[in-house]
Each structure stands twice: as structure tokens, then as C-alpha cells.
C-alpha positions as CSV (number, residue, x, y, z in Angstrom):
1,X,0.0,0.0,0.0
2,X,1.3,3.4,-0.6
3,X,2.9,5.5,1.9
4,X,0.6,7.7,4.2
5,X,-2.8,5.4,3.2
6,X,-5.0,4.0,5.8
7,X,-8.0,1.4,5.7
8,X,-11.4,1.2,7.0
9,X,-14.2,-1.2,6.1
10,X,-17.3,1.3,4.7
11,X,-20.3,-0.4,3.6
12,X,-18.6,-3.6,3.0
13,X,-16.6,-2.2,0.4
14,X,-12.4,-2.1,0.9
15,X,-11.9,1.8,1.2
16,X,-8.2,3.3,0.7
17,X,-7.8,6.6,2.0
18,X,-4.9,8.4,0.5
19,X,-2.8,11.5,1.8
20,X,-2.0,13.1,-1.3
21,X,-1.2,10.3,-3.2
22,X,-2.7,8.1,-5.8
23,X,-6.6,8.1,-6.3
24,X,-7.0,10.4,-3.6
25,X,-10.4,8.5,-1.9
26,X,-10.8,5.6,-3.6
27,X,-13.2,2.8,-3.3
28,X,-11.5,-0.3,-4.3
29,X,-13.0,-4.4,-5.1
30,X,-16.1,-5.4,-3.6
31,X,-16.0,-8.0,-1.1
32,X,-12.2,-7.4,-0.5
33,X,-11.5,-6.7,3.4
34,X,-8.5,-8.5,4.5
35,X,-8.1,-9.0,8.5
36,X,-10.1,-7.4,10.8
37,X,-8.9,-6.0,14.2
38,X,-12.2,-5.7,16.0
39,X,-12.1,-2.5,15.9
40,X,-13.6,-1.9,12.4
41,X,-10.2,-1.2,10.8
42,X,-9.0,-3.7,8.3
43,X,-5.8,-3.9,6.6
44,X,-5.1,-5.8,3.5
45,X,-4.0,-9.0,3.4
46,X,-0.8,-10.0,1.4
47,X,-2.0,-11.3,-1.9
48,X,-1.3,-15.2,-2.0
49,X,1.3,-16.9,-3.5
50,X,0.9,-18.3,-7.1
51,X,1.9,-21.4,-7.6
52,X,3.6,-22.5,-11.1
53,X,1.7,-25.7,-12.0
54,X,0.9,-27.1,-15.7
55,X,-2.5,-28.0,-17.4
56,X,-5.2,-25.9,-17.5
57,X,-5.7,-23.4,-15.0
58,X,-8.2,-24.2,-12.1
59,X,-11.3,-22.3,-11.1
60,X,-9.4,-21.6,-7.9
61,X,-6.1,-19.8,-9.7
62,X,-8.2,-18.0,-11.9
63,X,-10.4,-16.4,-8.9
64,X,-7.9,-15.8,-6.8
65,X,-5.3,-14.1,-9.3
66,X,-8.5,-12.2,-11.0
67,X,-8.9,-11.1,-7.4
68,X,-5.4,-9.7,-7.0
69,X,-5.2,-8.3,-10.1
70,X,-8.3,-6.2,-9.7
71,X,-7.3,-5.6,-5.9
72,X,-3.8,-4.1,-7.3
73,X,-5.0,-2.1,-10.0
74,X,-7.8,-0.6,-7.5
75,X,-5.0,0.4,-5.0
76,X,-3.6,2.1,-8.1
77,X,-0.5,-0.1,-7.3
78,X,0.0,-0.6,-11.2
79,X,3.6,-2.3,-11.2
80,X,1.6,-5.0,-9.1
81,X,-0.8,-5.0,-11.5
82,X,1.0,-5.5,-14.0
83,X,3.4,-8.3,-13.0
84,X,0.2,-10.4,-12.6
85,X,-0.7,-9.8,-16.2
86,X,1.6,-12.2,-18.9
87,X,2.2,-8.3,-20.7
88,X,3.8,-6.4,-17.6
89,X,5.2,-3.6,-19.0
90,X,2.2,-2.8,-21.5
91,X,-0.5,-3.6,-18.4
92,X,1.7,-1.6,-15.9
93,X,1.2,1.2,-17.9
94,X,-2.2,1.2,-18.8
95,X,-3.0,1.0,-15.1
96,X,-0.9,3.9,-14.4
97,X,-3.0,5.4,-17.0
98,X,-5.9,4.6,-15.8
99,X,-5.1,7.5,-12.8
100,X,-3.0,9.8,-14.6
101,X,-4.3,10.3,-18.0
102,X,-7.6,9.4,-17.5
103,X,-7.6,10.9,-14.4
104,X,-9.9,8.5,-12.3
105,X,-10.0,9.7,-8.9
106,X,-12.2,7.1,-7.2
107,X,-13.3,3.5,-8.4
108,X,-15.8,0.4,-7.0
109,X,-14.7,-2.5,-8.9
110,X,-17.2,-5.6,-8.6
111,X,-16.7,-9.1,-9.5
112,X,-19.5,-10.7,-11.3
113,X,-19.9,-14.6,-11.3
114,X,-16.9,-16.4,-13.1
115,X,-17.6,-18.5,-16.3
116,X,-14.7,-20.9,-16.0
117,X,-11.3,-18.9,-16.4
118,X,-13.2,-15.8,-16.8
119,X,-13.9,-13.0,-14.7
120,X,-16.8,-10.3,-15.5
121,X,-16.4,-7.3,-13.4
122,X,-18.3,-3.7,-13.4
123,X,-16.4,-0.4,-12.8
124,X,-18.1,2.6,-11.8
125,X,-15.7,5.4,-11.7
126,X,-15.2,8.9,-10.7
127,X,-13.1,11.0,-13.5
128,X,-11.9,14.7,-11.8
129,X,-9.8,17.4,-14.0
130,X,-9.6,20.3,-13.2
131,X,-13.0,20.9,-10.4
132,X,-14.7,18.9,-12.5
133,X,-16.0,15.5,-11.6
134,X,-18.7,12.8,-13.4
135,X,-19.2,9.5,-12.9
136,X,-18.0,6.6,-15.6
137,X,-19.6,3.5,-15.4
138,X,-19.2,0.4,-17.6
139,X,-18.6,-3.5,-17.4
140,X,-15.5,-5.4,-18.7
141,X,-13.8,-9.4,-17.7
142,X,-10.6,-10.4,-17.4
143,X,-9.3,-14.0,-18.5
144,X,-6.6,-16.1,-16.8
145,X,-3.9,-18.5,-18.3
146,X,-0.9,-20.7,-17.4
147,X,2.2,-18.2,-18.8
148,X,4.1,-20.5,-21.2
149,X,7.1,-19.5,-19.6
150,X,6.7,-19.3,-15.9
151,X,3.7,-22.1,-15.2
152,X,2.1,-19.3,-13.0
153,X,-1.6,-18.4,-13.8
154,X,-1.8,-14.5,-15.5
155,X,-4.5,-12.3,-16.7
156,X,-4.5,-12.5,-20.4
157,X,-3.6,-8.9,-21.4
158,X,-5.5,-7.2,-23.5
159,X,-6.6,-3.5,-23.6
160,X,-10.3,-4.3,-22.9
161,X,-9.6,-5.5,-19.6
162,X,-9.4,-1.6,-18.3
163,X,-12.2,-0.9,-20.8
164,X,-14.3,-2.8,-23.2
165,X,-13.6,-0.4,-25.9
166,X,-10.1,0.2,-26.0
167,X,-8.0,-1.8,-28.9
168,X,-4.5,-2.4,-29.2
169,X,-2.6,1.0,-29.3
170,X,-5.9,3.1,-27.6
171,X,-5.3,4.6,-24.5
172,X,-7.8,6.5,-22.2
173,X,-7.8,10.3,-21.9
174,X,-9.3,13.4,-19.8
175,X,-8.8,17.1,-20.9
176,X,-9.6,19.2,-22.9
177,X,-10.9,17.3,-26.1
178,X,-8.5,17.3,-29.3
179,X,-11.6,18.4,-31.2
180,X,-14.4,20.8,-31.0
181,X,-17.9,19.1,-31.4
182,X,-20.1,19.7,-34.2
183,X,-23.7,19.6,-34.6
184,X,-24.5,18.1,-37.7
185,X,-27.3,18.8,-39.5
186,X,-28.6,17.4,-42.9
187,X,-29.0,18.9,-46.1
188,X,-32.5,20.9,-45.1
189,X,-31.3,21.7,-42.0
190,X,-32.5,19.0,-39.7
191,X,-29.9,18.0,-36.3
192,X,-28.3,14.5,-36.8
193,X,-27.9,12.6,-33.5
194,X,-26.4,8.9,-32.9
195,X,-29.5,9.0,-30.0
196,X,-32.0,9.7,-33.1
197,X,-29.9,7.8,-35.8
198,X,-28.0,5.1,-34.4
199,X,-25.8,3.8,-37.5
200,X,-24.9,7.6,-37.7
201,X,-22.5,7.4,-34.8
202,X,-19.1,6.4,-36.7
203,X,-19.9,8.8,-39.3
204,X,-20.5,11.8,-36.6
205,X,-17.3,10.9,-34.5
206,X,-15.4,11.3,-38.1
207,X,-16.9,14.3,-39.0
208,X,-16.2,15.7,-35.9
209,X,-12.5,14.6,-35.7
210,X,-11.8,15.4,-39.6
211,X,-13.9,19.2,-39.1
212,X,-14.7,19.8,-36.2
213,X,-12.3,23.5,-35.8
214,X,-13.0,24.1,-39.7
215,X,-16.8,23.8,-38.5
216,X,-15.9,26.9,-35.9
217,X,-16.7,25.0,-32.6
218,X,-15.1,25.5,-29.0
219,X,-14.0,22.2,-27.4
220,X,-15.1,20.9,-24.2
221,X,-13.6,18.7,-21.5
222,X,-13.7,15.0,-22.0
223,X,-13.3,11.4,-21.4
224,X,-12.4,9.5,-24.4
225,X,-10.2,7.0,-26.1
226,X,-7.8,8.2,-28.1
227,X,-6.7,6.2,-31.0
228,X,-3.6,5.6,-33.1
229,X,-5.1,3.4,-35.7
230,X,-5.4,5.9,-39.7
231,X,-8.9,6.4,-40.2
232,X,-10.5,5.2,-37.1
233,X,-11.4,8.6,-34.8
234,X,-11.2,9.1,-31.4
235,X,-14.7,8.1,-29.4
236,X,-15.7,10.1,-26.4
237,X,-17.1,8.6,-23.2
238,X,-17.8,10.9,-21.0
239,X,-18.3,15.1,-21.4
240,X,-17.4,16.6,-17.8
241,X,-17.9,20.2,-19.7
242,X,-19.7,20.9,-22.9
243,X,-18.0,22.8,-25.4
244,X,-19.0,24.9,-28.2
245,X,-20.5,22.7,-31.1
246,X,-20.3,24.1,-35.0
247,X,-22.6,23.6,-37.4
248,X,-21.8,21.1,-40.0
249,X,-24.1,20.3,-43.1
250,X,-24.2,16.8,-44.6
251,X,-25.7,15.7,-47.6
252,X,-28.0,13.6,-45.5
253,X,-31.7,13.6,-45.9
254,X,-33.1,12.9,-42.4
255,X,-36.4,11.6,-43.6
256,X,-34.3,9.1,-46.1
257,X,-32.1,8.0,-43.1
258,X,-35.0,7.0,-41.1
259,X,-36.4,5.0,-43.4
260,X,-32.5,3.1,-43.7
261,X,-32.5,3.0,-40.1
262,X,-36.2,1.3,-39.9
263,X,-34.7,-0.8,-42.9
264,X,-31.5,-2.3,-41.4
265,X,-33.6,-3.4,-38.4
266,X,-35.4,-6.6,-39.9
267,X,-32.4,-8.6,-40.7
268,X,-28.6,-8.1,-38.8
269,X,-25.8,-8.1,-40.5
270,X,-27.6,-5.6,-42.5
271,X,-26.2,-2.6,-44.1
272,X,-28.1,0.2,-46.8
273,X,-26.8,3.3,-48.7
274,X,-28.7,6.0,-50.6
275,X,-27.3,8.2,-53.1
276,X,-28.5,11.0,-55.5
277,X,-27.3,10.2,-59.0
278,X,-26.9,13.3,-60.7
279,X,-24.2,15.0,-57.8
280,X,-23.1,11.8,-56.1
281,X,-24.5,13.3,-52.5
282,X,-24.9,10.5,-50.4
283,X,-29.1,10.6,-48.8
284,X,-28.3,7.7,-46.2
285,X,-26.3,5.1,-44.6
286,X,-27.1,2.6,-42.0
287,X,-26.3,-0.6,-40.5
288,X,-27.2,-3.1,-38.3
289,X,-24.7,-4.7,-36.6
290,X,-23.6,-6.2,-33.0
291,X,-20.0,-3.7,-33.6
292,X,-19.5,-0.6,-34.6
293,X,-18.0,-1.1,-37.5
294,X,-18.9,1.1,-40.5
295,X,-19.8,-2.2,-43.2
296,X,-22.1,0.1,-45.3
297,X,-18.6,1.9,-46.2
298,X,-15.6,0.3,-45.2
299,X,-16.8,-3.3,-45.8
300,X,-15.1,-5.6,-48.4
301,X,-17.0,-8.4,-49.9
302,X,-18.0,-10.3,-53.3
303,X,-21.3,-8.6,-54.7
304,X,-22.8,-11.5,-56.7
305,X,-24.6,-10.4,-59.5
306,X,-25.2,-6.6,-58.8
307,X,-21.9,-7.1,-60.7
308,X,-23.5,-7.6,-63.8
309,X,-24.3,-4.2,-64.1
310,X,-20.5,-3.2,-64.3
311,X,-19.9,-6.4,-66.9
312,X,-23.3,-5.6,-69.2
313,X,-21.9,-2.1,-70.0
314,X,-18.5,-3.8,-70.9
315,X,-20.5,-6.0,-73.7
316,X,-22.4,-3.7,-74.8
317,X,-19.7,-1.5,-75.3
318,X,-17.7,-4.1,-77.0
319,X,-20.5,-4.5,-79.1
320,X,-20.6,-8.3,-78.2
321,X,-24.1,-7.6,-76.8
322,X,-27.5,-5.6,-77.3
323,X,-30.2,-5.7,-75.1
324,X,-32.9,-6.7,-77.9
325,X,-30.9,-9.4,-79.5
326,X,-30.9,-13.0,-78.9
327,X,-28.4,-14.5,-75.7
328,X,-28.2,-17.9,-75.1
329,X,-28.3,-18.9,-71.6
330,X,-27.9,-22.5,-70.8
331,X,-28.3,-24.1,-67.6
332,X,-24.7,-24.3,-66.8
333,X,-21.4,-23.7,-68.6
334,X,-17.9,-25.3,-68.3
335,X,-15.1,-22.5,-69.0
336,X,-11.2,-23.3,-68.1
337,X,-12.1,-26.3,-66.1
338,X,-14.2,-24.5,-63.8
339,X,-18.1,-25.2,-63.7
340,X,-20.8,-22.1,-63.6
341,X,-25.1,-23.1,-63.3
342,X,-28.1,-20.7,-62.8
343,X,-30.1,-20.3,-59.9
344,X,-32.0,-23.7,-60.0
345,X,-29.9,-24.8,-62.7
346,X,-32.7,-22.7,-64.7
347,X,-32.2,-22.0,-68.6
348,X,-33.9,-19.7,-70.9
349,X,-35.8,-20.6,-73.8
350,X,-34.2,-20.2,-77.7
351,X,-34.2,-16.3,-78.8
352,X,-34.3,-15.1,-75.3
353,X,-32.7,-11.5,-75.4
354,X,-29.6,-10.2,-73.9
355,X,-32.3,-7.7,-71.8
356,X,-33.8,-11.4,-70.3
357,X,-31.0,-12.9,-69.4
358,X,-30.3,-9.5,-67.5
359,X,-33.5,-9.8,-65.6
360,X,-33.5,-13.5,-65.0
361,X,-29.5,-13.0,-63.3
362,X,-28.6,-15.2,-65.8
363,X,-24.8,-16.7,-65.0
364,X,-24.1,-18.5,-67.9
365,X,-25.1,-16.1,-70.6
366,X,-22.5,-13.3,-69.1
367,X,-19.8,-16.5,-68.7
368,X,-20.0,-17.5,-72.1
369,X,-18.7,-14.4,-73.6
370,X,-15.7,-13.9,-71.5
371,X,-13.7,-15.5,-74.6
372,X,-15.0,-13.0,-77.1
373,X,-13.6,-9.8,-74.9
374,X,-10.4,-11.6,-75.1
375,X,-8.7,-9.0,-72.9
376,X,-8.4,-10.1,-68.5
377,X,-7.9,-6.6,-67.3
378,X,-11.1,-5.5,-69.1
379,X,-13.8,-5.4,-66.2
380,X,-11.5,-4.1,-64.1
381,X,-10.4,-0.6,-66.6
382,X,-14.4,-0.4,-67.0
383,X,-15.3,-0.6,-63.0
384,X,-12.4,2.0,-62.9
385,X,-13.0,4.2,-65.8
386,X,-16.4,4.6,-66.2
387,X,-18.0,3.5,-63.0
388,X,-15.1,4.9,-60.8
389,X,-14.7,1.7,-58.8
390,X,-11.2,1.6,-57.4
391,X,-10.3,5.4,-57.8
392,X,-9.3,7.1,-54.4
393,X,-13.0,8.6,-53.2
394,X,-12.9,11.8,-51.1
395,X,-16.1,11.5,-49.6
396,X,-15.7,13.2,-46.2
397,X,-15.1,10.3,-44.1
398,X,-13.1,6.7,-44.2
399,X,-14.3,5.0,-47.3
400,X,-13.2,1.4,-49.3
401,X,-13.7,2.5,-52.5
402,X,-13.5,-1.4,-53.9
403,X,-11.6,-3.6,-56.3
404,X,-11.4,-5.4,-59.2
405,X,-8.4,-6.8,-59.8
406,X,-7.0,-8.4,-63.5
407,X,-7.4,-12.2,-63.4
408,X,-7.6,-15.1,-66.0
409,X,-9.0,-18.4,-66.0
410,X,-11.8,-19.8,-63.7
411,X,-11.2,-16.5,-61.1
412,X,-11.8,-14.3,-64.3
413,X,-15.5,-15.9,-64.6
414,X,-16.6,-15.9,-61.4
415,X,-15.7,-11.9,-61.6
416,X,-17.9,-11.4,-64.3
417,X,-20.6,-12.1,-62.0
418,X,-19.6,-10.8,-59.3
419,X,-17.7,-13.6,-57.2
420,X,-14.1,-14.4,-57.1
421,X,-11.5,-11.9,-56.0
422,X,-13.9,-8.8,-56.8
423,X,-14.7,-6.4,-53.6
424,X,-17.5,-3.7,-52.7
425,X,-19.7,-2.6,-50.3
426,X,-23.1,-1.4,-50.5
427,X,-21.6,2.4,-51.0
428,X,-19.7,1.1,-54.2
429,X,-23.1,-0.9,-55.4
430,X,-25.2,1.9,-54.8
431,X,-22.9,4.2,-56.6
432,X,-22.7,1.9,-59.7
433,X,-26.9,1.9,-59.7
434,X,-26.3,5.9,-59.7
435,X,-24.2,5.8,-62.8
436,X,-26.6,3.8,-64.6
437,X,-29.0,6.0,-64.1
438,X,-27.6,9.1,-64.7
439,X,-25.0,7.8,-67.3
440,X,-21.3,9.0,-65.7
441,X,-19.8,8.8,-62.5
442,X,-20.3,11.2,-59.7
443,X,-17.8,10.3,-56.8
444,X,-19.9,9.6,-53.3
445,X,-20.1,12.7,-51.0
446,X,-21.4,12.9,-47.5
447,X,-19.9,16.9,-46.8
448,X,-19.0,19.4,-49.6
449,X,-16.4,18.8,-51.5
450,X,-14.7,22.6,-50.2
451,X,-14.6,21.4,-46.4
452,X,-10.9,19.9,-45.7
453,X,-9.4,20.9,-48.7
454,X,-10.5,17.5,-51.0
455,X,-10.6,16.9,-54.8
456,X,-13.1,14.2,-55.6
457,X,-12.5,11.7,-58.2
458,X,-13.4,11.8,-62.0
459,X,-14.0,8.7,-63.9
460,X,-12.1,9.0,-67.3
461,X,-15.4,8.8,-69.4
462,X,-19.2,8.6,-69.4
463,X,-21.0,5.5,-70.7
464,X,-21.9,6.0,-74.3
465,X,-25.6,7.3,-74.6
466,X,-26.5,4.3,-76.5
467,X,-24.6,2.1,-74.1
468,X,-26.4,4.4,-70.9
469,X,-29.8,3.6,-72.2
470,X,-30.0,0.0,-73.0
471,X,-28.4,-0.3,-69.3
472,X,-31.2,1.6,-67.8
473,X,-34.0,0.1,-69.4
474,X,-32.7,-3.8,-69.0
475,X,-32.6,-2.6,-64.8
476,X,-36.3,-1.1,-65.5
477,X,-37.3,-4.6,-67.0
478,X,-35.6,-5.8,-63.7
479,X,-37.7,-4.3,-61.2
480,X,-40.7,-4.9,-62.9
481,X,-41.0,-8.1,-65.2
482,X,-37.4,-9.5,-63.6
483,X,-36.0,-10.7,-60.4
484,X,-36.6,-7.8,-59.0
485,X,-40.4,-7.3,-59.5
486,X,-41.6,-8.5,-56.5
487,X,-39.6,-6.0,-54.2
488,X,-40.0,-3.1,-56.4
489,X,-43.8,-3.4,-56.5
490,X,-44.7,-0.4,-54.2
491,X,-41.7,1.9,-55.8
492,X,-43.3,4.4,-58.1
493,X,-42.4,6.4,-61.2
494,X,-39.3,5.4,-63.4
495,X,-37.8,2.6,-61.4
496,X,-35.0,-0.1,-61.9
497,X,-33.0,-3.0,-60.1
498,X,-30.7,-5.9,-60.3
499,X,-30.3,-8.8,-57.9
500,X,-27.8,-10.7,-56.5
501,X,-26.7,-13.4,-54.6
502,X,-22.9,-14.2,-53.5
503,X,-21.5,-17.0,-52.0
504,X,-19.2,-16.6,-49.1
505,X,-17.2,-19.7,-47.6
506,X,-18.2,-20.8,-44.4
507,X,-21.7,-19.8,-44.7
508,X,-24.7,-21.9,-45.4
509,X,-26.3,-19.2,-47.4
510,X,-25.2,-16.5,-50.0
511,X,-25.7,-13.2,-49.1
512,X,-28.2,-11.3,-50.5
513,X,-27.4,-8.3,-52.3
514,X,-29.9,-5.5,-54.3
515,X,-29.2,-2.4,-56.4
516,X,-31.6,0.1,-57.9
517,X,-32.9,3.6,-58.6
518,X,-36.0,5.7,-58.7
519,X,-36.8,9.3,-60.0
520,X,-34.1,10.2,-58.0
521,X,-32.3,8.2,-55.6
522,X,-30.3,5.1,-56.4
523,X,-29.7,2.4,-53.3
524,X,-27.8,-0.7,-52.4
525,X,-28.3,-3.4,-49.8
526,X,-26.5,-6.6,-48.8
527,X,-28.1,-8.9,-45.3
528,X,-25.2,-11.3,-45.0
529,X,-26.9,-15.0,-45.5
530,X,-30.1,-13.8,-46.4
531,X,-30.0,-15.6,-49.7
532,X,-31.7,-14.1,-52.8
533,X,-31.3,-10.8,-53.4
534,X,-34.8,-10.1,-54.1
535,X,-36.1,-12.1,-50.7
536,X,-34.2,-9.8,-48.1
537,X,-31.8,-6.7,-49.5
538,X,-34.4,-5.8,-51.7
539,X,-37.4,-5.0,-49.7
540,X,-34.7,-2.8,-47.6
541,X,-33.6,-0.8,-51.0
542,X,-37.5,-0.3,-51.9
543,X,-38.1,0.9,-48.3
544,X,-35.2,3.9,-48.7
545,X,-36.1,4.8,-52.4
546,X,-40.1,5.4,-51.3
547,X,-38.6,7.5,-48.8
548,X,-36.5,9.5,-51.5
């Protein structure tokens, strides 16, 4: 215990009184109170011996070194601490954080029940700087294991054990914040909050960090974990004294992100985007998801045969293809050694069209033409160059701007509708439904282009008008005489879709993935395993472009 502290038993919980030292008052482990006198003072008792042993570690070792570990870092005896922990130096100085960067001044740390090796606990904490005090609750567990080196049971370091939230290289903070707040506010005007728009809350803690003193805002005092990681922003916990919020306009349309956010919320692993063709201003974005993570924009995954609006405008550039003349599309197709089927193993009659094989998703037809482009690089330079897939976006916050990289053989098939090594997110899909509405690429933006100094990127060409149009009405014949009817039912005025359905290893089912447009608005979905892309991501893409 540190010089000039004394003990009392308060309550039943272990109280540390400190002369100018450490915490100050601080509350420490529930349920520790060491010996008592009979006079009501306690002292601590010296924290057991470990004992190397081998195998797994026992119930027993794991509650009593959880117990030591949490007693120590209570004390705010961090090099304690520490050495129980198989990362000493990293833990030791995250606990000495923990007081004198965070500035926690008093702390009840209680034990939950363990789950084998595992130790839930709850901290509710007192942060002071500067006169100013408020409380910081939150849960948290520890784990023990048998260190490979000394046999002794350890807490299994990781940042998260001081606070759920905190990743490897984040650290807790209290000051003044690094940036001012901003109230955000969308395109007409309306106040965006995480409280009111949930999936908003990455987007908001970006905007803030990237604009926040460009926005003209004073900064507060905070709690918060700073982080070291590009692109991901610092997240506050805890406001001890508001500061000045600027305003900040968004290309948001509040009514349209409702309607995402009511979206997301039938299926998880959900995500939506909205965009308006004709400027690239993004309308929406939300997601529903157990983490934080921004999938909507940052996510990277195969986008089955929303695809297929990317590789029609190659063949019908190429001239290979026009949407009136006949397509065959058999059931299944062998190319390089590598087998490809339709949905069902379905196949279209004799003098189908290119337009019905379009509307039907049919593989095989888009498959069987990959010899007559005779060029492996080619889907990829029209992704990039016309649809501007690839290109470094600028929208305003962190963005994965997707991929199709040049490949040959069996890989080169499945990337013609929209499997193998080919990457987007529902951003990227809803920005190639855009450009085949309006006929060129306008790069994604969520803020102006003026605020933080950003050039935003330029596709080297537009679709040819001819090209443009036979794209727009095979999507229109989509969403209503296609495998997109059924969702696109209750969309009015000029309207168009395309499915899709991608296949990810490990799952049971493909997700389900759906593009289209309206008057105005173009939209994306994908619900991981939800299957076809009609059944699930397109009732969620219909829902937003009503709202638009």
C-alpha cells in the first residue's frame, strides 16, 4: 500500500484513504476486506502466492489471481498490476493510466460470477480534472492462463480488460478534447444525433475529428479513447464540460435515413446506402450490426450479381451484346475447367434476349462471352473508368472504394458475376446503380467537396448514350417483369434494379445483395446469409427509395 494510506471497512466495500497520493479517496474491489482488528479497521491481506503448476488453469487460480489483479489495480499499485498480467510492461502502464491520463480519482470495482477462467467485473468510476468530476460506469472481464514460460496463472492482457472499448494501441484520456464538437445537420437543415440515428454514430465521431475546428466550434472537457489506428477517430465517453458545437451540413436527408434505419432493423448483419445520381450526394447510410463497425462503407466483400451491371456495360460496349438481341443462356457452362449453373440450374428458352438474361440473373449467358472480350484486365479498366470503382473517393469520411483486380481463367468468370477476388460494399453498389442511371460517374459525397481541402474523383469517361440507355431500361425490366419485381412493387415512377446473390465460404447461405434507382435516388443493400437478393436486400432498397 502506498505511503501515508489508511483502511477502514465502509459499507462492506475495501476503502483506501490516501494522503495526497494516488486516487486520492478511492473505493477499491467489492468483497475485499483482508483482516479485521475488531475495531472496524482492516488492513489488507498479502495477496497469495501463485503457484507455477501445468495444465489448464483451475477455477481456484483464476479467482484468486483475477482477485489480485483487480485488488492491485484498484490500489492504483500498477507495477503489481501488471506483474500479474503475462504483458507487464504494456498492463503496468495502462493502469498507471488509468489514474493519470484518464484521471480517475475514485473506483468500485465488482466481480460478477466467473464463467470458467473468466472473470466479468463492473467499474463505476469517478473521472476529476480540473473541479470537475462525473461518474463513468461500464462492465468489462478479465481471463486467466498458465504463462508458457513461468507455469504461473496470469490475466490474459488485452486492452479491454481496463475498458471494453479500447484496442490495441488506444489509450484513455481526460482534458480538454482534441476536437471541438459539431452539430451536424442534414441537407435541409435537420440536427443528426447517434441518440435519433443510431448507424450515424461512426460517421458523426469522423466528421467531428476530420472538421470539427473548420466547422468553428469550441472544445469541451472530455473522457475519451484516443486512438492511433489511420482512419479510425477518437470516441468520447464521458463530457465533464460541454464545449461549443459548430454547425456542419451533410448531404443527408433525415427523412431518407430513417427510413435506412427502420430498414436495417429486420435482418442483422444488414447494411443500406442511398445516393442522388446526378451529384453523387450521399441521402443515407445505415447498418445493423452487434459492432461498430462502419460495413455500409468500409466493408469488403463479393457482390454476386449486382456485378453484372459493371460487366453488361462492358458487352455492350464491346458491341458483343445488345439488349434486344438474342443471348443464349444455358443451364450451366464449363469455361477453363471451372463449372458455372443458374439459380436452379434454370435456362432460358431459344431467342431469349440479352435484356432477359439481365432480368433472369442469368450466370451462364454473361460467362459464355468472356472469350469474345479476349482482354483479363477488361472489367477491371471499365469498373475504374467509367464507374469509378477503385479510384481514391474523397467522400468526407473513411471510405473502401472497392476492387477489381485483373485475373484469368476460372477466377476471371466468377468476376464477371460478381464472385471471385472482386470487392464492394453497398456504397460502391449503390454508386454503380447511380451511374446507370444518370449515365457517368459522380464520386460519393457525404460533406462538400470545399470542407478539408479535398478533390473528388473523376471517372475518365461517361458511358456512351446508347450504351447508358440499353443499361437503364434492362434494370427497369428488372424491377418490374425481372427478379426484381416482387420488391420493387410499391416503388413508383421510373424505377430499376438488379439482384444478387454471392456465396461466401463458411456460410450456409449466399448473401443477398440488391441495387436500384428511382426518379431520384439510387440504393444498395446486402443482409449477409439472407440468400436471394430479391427475398431480403431488396425489400430494404425499396423501403429507402419510397422515402426519397
Amino acid at each position: 500500500m502506498r505511503s501515508g494510506a489508511r483502511t477502514a471497512v465502509v459499507g462492506g466495500v475495501f476503502v483506501v484513504v490516501a494522503s495526497g497520493v494516488g486516487y486520492g479517496a478511492y473505493n477499491l474491489w467489492n468483497g475485499i476486506t483482508g483482516g479485521n482488528d475488531g475495531t472496524g479497521a482492516t488492513t489488507t491481506s498479502a495477496a497469495a502466492p501463485r503457484i507455477a503448476g501445468s495444465g489448464p488453469v483451475s477455477a481456484e487460480e483464476a479467482e484468486r489471481t483475477a482477485k489480485d489483479f483487480l485488488a492491485a489495480w484498484a490500489k492504483g499499485d500498477e507495477a503489481a498490476a501488471g506483474d500479474l498480467t503475462d504483458d507487464p510492461a504494456t498492463a503496468t502502464a495502462a493502469v498507471a493510466g488509468f489514474r493519470d491520463r484518464a484521471h480517475v480519482s475514485r473506483a468500485v470495482i465488482t466481480p460478477g460470477t466467473p464463467a470458467g477462467t473468466t472473470v466479468p467485473f463492473t467499474v463505476d468510476a469517478t473521472v476529476t480534472h480540473e473541479g470537475r468530476s462525473a461518474r463513468l460506469a461500464y462492465s468489462s472481464e478479465l481471463t486467466v492462463v498458465r504463462g508458457a514460460a513461468t507455469g504461473l496463472p496470469q490475466v490474459d492482457w488485452k486492452p479491454s480488460v481496463l475498458h471494453p472499448k479500447l484496442t490495441d494501441g488506444a489509450s484513455l484520456r481526460t482534458g480538454e478534447a482534441p476536437d471541438p464538437p459539431v452539430k451536424a445537420v442534414d441537407r435541409k437543415g435537420a440536427e443528426l444525433t447517434p441518440e435519433k440515428y443510431p448507424s450515424l454514430k461512426p460517421v458523426l465521431e469522423q466528421l467531428r475529428e476530420r472538421y470539427g475546428a473548420e466547422a468553428g466550434g469550441r472544445p469541451g472537457v472530455e473522457t475519451w479513447i484516443e486512438s492511433t489506428r489511420e482512419g479510425v477517430p477518437n470516441q468520447t465517453l464521458l463530457t465533464l464540460a460541454k464545449g461549443v458545437p459548430g454547425a456542419l451540413r451533410t448531404t443527408l436527408d433525415a427523412d431518407v435515413q430513417a427510413a435506412a434505419e427502420r430498414a436495417v432493423k429486420r435482418y442483422p448483419e444488414s447494411s443500406v446506402v442511398a445516393v442522388k445520381p446526378s451529384t453523387g450526394e450521399i441521402r443515407a447510410v445505415a447498418n445493423n450490426r452487434a459492432d461498430a463497425f462502419n460495413a455500409a462503407f468500409e466493408g469488403k466483400q463479393a457482390p454476386g450479381s449486382t456485378m453484372k451491371i459493371v460487366t453488361a456495360a462492358l458487352l455492350l460496349e464491346r458491341g458483343l451484346v445488345a439488349a434486344d438481341r438474342p443471348a443464349e443462356c444455358p443451364e450451366d457452362v464449363l469455361y477453363q475447367g471451372r463449372s458455372f449453373h443458374n439459380l436452379d440450374h434454370f435456362a432460358l428458352p431459344p431467342g431469349s434476349t440479352f435484356e432477359d438474361s439481365f432480368k433472369r440473373s442469368c450466370n451462364t449467358a454473361f460467362i459464355k462471352l468472356i472469350d469474345d472480350v479476349g482482354d483479363d484486365a477488361a472489367l477491371g479498366a471499365e469498373a475504374r473508368d467509367v464507374f469509378g470503382i477503385g479510384l481514391d473517393w474523397q467522400t468526407g469520411v473513411v471510405t473502401s472504394d472497392g476492387s477489381v483486380p485483373a485475373e484469368s481463367g476460372g477466377v476471371a468468370a466468377a468476376q464477371y458475376i460478381g464472385q471471385g477476388t472482386v470487392q464492394m460494399n453497398v456504397l460502391n453498389v449503390a454508386s454503380i446503380a447511380a451511374t446507370a442511371k444518370h449515365g457517368s460517374f459522380k464520386q460519393p459525397v457525404i460533406v462538400a467537396p470545399g470542407l478539408g481541402d479535398r478533390t473528388v474523383a473523376t471517372a475518365s469517361r461517361a458511358l456512351p448514350e446508347p450504351v447508358a440507355r440499353q443499361l437503364r431500361d434492362m434494370m427497369r425490366a428488372t424491377a418490374t417483369s425481372g427478379s426484381g419485381a416482387a420488391a420493387m412493387a410499391g416503388v413508383g415512377g421510373d424505377k430499376g434494379a438488379k439482384t444478387g446473390s454471392a456465396e461466401v465460404g463458411g456460410q450456409n447461405d449466399s448473401n443477398s445483395w440488391f441495387a436500384g434507382f428511382s426518379d431520384d435516388l439510387a440504393a444498395a443493400a446486402v443482409v449477409q446469409s439472407g440468400g436471394h437478393g430479391g427475398d431480403a436486400a431488396g425489400p430494404l432498397v425499396a423501403s429507402v427509395l419510397k422515402a426519397g
